[in-house]
C-alpha positions in Angstrom: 0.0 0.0 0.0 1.5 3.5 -0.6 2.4 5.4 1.9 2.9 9.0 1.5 6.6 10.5 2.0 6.4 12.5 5.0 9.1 14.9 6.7 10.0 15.9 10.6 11.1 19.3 10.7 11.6 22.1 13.1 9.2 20.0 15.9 6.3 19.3 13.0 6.0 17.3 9.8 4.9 18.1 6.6 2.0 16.3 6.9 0.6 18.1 10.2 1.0 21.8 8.0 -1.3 19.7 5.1 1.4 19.8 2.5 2.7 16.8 0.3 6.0 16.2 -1.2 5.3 15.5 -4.6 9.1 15.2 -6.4 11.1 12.0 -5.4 14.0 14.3 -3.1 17.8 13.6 -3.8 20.6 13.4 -1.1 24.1 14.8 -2.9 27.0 13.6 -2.0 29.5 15.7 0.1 32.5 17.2 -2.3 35.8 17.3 -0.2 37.7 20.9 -0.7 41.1 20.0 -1.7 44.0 22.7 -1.2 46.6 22.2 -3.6 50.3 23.8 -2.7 53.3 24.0 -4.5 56.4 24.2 -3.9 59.6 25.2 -5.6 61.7 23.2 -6.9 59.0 20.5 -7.4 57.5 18.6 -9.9 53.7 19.0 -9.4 51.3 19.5 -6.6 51.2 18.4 -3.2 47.1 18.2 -2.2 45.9 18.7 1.5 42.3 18.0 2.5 40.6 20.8 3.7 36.8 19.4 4.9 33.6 19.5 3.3 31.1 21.7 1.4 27.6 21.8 2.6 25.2 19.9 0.5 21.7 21.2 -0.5 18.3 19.2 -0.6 15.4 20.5 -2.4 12.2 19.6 -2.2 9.1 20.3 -4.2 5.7 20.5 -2.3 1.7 21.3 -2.9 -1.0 22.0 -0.9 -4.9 22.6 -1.1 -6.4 25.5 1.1 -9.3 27.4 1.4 -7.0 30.3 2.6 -3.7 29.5 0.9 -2.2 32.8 2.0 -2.6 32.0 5.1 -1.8 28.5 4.8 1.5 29.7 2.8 3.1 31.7 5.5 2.3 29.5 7.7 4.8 27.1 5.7 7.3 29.6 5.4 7.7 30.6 9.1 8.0 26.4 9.8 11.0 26.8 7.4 12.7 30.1 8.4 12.2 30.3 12.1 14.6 27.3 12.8 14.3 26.2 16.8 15.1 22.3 16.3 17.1 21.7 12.7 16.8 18.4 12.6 15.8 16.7 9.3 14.0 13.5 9.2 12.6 11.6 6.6 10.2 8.8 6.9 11.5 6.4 4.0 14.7 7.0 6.3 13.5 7.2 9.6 16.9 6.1 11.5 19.2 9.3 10.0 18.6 13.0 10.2 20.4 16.0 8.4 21.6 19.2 10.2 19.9 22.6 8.4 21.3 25.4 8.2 19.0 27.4 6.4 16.1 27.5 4.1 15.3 29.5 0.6 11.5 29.0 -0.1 10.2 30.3 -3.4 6.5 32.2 -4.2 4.3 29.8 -4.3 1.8 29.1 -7.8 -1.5 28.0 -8.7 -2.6 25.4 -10.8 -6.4 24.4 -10.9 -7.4 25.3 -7.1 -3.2 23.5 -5.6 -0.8 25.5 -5.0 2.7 24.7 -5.4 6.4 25.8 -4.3 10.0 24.5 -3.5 12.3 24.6 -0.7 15.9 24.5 -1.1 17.6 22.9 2.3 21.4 24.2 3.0 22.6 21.4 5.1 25.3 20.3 6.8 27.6 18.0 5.1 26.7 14.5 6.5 24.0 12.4 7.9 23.8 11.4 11.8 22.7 8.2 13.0 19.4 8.4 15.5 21.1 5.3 17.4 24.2 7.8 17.5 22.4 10.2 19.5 21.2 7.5 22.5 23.6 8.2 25.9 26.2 5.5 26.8 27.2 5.7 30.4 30.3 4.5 30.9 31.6 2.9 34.2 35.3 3.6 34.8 36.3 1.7 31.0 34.7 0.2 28.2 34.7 -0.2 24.4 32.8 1.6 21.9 32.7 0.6 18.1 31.9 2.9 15.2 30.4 1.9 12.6 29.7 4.9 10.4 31.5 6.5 7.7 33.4 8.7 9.3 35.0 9.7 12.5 32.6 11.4 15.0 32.6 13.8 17.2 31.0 13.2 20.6 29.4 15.0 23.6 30.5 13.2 26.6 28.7 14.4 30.3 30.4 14.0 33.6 28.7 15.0 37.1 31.3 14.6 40.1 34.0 16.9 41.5 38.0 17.3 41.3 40.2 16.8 38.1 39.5 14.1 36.1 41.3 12.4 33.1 40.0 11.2 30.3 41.5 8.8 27.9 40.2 8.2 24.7 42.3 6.0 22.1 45.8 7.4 22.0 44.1 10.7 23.4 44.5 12.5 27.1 41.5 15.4 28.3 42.0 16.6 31.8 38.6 18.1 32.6 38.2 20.0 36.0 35.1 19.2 37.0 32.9 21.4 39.4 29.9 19.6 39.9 29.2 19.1 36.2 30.9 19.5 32.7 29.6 18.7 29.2 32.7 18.1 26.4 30.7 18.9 23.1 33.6 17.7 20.2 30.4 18.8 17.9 30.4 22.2 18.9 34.2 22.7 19.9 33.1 24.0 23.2 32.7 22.9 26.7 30.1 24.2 29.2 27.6 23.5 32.1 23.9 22.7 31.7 22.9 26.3 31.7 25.3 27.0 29.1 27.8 28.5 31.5 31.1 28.3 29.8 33.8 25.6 31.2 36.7 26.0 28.0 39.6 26.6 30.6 38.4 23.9 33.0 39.7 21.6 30.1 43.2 20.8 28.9 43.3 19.0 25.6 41.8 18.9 22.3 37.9 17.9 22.2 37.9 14.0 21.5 37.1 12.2 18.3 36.0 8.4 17.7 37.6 6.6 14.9 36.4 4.3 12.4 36.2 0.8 14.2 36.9 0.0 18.5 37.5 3.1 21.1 38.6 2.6 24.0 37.2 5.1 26.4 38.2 5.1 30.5 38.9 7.9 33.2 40.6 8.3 36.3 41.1 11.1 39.3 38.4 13.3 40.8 35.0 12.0 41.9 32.9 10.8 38.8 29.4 10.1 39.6 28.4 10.2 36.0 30.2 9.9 32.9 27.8 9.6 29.6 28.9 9.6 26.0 26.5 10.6 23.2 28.7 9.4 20.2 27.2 11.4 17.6 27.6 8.8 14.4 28.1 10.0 11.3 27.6 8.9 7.9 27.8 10.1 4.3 
């Protein structure tokens, strides 16, 4: 039986706002910047990676209203006033995408529906919903990725005094008062209430590789110390 294609965004779907996607949507692939350098002396390029370019999804939609003004901005305003940028799919329930921003176009008519397009800036790759589950960790323990590419993890601690944190082949010393959250997503570390900790911690902000981690701590008093590992595919 068919089912129609319906999307989460921005805390709503498409199909609670009464619109349909009507187009088949296509994922691109993320294109890799690559810096080339030369140097003297030398017979052609070196070539250093130098990340990723955001990809763009668009989507065409239509829509049946007695008051399709109305019904219109409505649509807009779920697009451009962005509280939760999460994209979901439901032909792909277990990934999201990351938006950054939204270009809608006027809408047209065509006997009594209306129709427009949305263009979605997004962030390069695709995160795993399993990815975004907590792990707690008790002193050591082994955590595999199986995505694409190396993450970048939020890990929560709750205790007191200096702890260290070894992950892989990397050390973080984290001086904890009371809390700490290690966001590697955001580059930043910080309380709950969004109190900045960056010179409580000493190290760069972890990664997980491809394949086992090994993730332990020592020192201080942890009462809590919860991984989110943030998967991450293409």
């Amino acid at each position: 039986m068919y089912r129609k294609l319906n999307m989460i965004f921005n805390n709503a779907s498409s199909l609670e706002l009464g619109i349909d996607i009507i187009k088949r949507y296509d994922i691109p692939s993320p294109k890799k910047r690559i810096k080339s350098i030369s140097a003297t002396g030398r017979d052609g390029n070196e070539y250093e990676e130098d990340g990723y370019d955001d990809i763009e999804i668009t989507l065409d939609f239509n829509f049946i209203s007695e008051n399709p003004h109305q019904a219109f901005r409505r649509c807009k305003r779920w697009f451009n006033c962005i509280l939760d940028n999460k994209l979901i799919f439901s032909d792909n329930p277990n990934i999201f995408y990351r938006v950054n921003y939204a270009v809608v176009t006027e809408s047209t008519r065509d006997v009594g529906i209306e129709f427009f397009t949305v263009t979605l800036n997004c962030e390069p790759f695709a995160y795993e919903m399993e990815g975004q589950k907590e792990i707690l960790i008790n002193n050591e323990a082994v955590v595999y990725n199986a995505g694409d590419l190396e993450s970048k993890p939020i890990i929560k601690i709750q205790g007191e005094g200096l702890v260290t944190i070894k992950i892989n082949d990397d050390t973080i010393k984290a001086n904890v008062g009371q809390e700490i959250i290690i966001d590697s997503y955001l580059g930043l570390s910080y309380k709950t209430d969004k109190t900045p900790q960056n010179n409580n911690i000493k190290g760069r902000h972890p990664r997980l590789k491809l394949g086992e981690n090994t993730i332990s701590y020592s020192g201080g008093r942890v009462d809590s110390f919860i991984i989110i590992p943030n998967w991450t595919i293409y």
